[in-house]
N, C-alpha and C positions, 0 to 999 in steps of 0.2 A: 046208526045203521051203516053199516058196510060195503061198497060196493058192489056190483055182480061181477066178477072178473070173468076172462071168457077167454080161452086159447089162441093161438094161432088160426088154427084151422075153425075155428069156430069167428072171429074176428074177419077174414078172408070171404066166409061165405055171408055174414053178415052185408058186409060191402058189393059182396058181387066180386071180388079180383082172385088171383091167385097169390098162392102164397108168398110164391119169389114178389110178386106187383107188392102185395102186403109189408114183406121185411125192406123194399124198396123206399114207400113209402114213408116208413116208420122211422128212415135213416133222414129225411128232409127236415129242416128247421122248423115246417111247417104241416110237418106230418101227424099223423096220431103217435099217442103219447102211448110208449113203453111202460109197464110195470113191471121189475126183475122182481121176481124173489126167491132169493135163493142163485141156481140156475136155469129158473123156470122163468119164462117170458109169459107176462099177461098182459091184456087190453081192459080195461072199464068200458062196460056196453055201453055207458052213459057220456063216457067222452067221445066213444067213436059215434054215437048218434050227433054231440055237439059238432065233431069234425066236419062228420059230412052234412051235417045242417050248413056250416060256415061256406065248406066247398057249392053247398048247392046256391048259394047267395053273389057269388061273386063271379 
């Protein structure tokens, strides 16, 4: 099974931030993880739930 990939703008309101706080994030070591394809930027709904499970733990 294949992930659900999800946009930017779709990623951003998932989180609650904006989109600049979004590509902000995404630029940290420790940020959610980018998936390019092509010249398309996506997110996994399923990592960005794991992120912010991780961020809400610490």
């Amino acid at each position: 099974m294949s992930p659900k990939l999800i946009t930017p703008p779709e990623a951003a309101a998932k989180l609650g931030v904006s989109l600049r706080t979004l590509r902000t994030l995404s630029t940290q070591p420790d940020g959610p993880r980018v998936i390019r394809i092509g010249r398309s930027v996506r997110y996994s709904a399923d990592d960005l739930d794991r992120w912010l499970q991780n961020r809400m733990e610490h």
